[in-house]
C-alpha positions as a printed NumPy array, in Angstrom:
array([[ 19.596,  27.485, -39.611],
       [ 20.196,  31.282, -40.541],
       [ 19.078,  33.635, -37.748],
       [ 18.554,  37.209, -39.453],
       [ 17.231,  40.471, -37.585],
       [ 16.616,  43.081, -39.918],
       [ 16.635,  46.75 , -38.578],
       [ 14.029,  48.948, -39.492],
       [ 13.755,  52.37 , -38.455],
       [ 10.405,  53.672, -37.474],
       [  8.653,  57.535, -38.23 ],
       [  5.867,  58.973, -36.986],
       [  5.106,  57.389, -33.585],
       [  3.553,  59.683, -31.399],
       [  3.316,  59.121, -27.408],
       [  0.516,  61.3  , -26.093],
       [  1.204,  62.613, -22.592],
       [ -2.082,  62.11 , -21.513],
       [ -2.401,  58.579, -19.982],
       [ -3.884,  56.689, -17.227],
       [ -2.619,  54.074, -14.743],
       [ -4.537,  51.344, -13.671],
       [ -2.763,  48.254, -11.673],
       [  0.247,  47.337, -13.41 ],
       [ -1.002,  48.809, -16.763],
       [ -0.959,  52.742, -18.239],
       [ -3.237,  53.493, -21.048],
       [ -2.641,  56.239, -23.254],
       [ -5.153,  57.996, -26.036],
       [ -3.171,  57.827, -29.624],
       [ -6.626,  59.153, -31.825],
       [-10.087,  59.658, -31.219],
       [-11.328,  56.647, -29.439],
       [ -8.383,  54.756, -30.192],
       [ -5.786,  53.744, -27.112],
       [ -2.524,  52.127, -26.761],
       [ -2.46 ,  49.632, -23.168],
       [  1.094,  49.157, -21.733],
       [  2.21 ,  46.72 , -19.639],
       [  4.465,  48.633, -17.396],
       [  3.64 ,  51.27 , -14.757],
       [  5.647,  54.162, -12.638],
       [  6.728,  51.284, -10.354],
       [  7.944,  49.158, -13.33 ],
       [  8.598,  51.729, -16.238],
       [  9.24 ,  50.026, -19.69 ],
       [ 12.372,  49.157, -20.916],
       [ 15.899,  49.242, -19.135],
       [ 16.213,  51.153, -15.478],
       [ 19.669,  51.534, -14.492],
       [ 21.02 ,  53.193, -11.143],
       [ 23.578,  56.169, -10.67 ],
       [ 26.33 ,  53.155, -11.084],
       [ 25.188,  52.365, -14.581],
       [ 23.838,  49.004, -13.688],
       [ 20.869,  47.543, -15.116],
       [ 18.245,  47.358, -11.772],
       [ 15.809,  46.378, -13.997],
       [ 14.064,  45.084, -17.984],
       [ 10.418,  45.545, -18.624],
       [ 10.234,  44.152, -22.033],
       [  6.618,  45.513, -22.316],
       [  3.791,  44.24 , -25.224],
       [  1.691,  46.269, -25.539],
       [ -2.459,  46.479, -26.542],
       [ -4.364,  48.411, -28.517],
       [ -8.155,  49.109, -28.188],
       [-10.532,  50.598, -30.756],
       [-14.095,  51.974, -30.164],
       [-16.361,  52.035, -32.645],
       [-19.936,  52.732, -32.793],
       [-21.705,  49.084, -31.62 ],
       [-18.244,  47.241, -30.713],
       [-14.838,  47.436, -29.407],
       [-11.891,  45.412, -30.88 ],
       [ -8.794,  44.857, -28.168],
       [ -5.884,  44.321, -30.4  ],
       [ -3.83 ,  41.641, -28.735],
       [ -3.124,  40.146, -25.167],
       [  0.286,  41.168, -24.248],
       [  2.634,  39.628, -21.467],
       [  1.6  ,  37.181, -18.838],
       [  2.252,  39.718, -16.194],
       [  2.917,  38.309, -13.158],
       [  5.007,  41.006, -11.292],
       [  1.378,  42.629,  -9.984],
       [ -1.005,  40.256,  -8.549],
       [ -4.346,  42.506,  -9.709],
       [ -3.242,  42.455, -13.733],
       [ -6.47 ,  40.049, -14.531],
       [ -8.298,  42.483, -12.266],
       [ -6.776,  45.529, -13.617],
       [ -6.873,  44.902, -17.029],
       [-10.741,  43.492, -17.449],
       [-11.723,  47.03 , -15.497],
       [ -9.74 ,  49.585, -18.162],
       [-10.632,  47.975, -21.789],
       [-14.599,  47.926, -19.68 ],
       [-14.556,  51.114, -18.793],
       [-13.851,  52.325, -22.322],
       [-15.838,  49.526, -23.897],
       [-19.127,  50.386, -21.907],
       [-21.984,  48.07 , -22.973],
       [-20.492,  47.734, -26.736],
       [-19.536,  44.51 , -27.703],
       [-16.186,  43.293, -26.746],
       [-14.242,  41.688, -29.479],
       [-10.343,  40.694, -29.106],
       [ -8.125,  40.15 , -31.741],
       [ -3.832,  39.452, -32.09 ],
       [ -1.379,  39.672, -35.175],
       [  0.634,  36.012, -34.591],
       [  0.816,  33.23 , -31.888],
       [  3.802,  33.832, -29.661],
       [  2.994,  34.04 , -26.194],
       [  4.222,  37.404, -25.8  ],
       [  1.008,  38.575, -27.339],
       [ -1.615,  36.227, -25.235],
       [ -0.063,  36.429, -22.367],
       [ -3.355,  37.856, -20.775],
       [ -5.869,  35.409, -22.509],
       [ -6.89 ,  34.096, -19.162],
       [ -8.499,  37.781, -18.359],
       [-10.943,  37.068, -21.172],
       [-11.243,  33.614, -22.105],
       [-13.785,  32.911, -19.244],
       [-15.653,  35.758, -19.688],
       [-19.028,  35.455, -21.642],
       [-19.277,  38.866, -22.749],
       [-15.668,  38.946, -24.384],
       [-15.915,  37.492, -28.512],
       [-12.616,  36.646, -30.198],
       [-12.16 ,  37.208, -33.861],
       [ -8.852,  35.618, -34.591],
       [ -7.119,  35.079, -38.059],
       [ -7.66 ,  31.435, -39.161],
       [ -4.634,  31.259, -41.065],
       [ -1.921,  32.115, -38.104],
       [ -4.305,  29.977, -35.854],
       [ -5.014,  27.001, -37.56 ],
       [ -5.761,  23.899, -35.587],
       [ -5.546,  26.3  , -32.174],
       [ -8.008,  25.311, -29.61 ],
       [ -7.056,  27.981, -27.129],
       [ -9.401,  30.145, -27.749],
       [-13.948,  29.549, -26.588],
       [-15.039,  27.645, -29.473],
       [-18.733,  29.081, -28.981],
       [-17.351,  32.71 , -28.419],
       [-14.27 ,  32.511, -31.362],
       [-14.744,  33.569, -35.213],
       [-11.567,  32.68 , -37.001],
       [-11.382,  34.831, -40.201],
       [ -9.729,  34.725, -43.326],
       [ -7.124,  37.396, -45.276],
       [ -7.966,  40.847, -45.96 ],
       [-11.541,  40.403, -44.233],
       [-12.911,  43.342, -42.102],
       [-14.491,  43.446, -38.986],
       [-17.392,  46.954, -38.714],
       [-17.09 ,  48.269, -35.584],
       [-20.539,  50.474, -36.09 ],
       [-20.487,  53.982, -36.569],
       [-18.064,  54.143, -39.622],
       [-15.683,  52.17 , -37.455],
       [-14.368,  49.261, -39.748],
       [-10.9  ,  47.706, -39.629],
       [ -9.505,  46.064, -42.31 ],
       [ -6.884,  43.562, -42.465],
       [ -3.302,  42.471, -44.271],
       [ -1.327,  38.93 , -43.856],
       [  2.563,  40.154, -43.963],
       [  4.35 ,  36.955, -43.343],
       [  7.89 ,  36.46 , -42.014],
       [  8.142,  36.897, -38.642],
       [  5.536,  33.623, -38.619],
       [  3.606,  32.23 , -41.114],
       [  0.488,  34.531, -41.393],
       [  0.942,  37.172, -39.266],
       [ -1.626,  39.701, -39.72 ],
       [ -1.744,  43.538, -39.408],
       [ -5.107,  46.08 , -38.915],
       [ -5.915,  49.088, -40.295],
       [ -8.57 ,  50.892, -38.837],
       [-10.055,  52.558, -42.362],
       [ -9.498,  56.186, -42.878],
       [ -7.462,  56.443, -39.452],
       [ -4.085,  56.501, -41.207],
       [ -3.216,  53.713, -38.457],
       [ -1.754,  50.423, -38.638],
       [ -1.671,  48.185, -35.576],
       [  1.449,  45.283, -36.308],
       [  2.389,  43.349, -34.151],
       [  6.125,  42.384, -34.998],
       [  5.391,  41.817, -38.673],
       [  7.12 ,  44.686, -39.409],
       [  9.385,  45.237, -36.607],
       [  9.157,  47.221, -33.429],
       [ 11.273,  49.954, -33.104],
       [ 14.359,  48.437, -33.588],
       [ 14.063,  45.553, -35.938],
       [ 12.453,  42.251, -36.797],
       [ 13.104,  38.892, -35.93 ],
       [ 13.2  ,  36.206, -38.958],
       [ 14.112,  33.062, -37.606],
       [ 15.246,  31.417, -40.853],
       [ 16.589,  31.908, -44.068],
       [ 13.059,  31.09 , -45.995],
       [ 11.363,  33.448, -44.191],
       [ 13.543,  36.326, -45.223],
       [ 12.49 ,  35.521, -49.019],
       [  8.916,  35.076, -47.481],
       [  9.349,  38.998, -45.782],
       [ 10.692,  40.678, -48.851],
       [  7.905,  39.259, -50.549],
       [  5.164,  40.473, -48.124],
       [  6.514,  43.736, -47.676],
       [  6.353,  44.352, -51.884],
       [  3.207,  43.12 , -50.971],
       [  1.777,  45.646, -48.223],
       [  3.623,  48.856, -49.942],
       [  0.929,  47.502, -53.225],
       [ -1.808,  47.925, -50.652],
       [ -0.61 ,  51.5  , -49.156],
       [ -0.387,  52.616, -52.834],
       [ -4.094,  51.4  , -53.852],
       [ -6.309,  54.854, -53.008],
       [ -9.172,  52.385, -52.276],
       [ -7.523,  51.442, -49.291],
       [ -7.472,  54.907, -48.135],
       [ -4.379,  55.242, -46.613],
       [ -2.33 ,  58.583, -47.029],
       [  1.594,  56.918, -46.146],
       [  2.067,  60.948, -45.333],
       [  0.073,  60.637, -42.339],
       [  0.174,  57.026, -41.564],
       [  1.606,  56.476, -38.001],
       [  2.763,  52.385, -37.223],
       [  2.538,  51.232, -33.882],
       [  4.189,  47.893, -33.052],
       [  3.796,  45.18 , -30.469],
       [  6.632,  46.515, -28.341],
       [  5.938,  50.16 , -28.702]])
């Protein structure tokens, strides 16, 4: 088998200064009501930490979340790591996406099925309040998620937050089968995953997906161009799974 990794170079991402730790997680505000959650803290800052010596002390290869709050509901994009480094990350994380979340509905979504991206499903998959809207195609035949809390949707269907708040969805397939991107309409966001890389590149684990890739990509650049989908690629700002 053919192992490719394609590098893509990515524009426009903005980290915000202002940002808030909570356990092993920091939280940062990328757009009104919008919020990037990252799995790494001062103790355990992301990436590579090396010493005076120029040795590696330490690799936080974080995943990170992304939670939208709209006018009835709030959609958690993904489930990153399974941290295990800090003992209060269930804890920690159910108390920041509630404390933005309020009494709107909780909803949880994620782009593909590697375990880098549900690490944290135990935090929610117990919890009543917590819904899961999930995209059927990546997750067919999945029983991981609460069958009487779980809607599994289908390509390019939305999900209204209330208040104006809708996101929209893409399948850009490569990196696995049907992974799915969200763009929050009119926001000039897109939430990926690592459909479309993250920072550096992205990982196609086969020679038929790279034919499958170039294909999706024609695919999505169709969708940026179509005005009805109201995204100015000017302003549009792409934040990945590993941010």
């Amino acid at each position: 088998m053919l192992t490719l990794i394609l590098v893509i170079f990515s524009s426009g991402l903005t980290c915000y200064s202002q940002s808030v730790q909570k356990g092993p997680y920091t939280i940062y505000e990328i757009s009104e009501n919008v919020y990037r959650i990252e799995d790494a803290n001062d103790n355990n800052p992301p990436g590579n930490v090396v010493g005076d010596d120029g040795q590696l002390i330490s690799m936080n290869n974080c995943s990170d979340m992304y939670l939208i709050i709209g006018g009835d509901k709030g959609l958690l994009i993904y489930l990153s790591n399974d941290v295990k480094w800090d003992p209060t990350a269930i804890e920690s994380l159910r108390s920041l996406v509630y404390k933005f979340v309020g009494d709107k509905e909780l909803h949880i979504t994620v782009t593909h099925r590697h375990g880098d991206h549900l690490g944290m499903l135990p935090a929610f998959v117990e919890d009543p309040k917590a819904k899961f809207w999930i995209p059927g195609n990546e997750f067919k035949d999945t029983d991981i998620f609460p069958a009487e809390r779980t809607t599994f949707f289908q390509e390019n269907e939305s999900l209204d937050l209330g208040g104006g708040s809708l996101v929209n969805t893409v399948e850009v397939p490569g990196h696995t089968l049907h992974s799915t991107i969200f763009f929050p309409e009119g926001r000039n966001l897109v939430f990926t995953g690592d459909a479309i890389g993250s920072g550096s590149g992205v990982w196609l684990f086969n020679e038929e997906s790279f034919y499958t890739y170039r294909e999706s990509i024609k695919s999505l650049i169709k969708y940026l161009e179509n005005t009805s989908n109201r995204v100015n690629t000017d302003k549009l700002r792409i934040f990945g799974g590993h941010f």
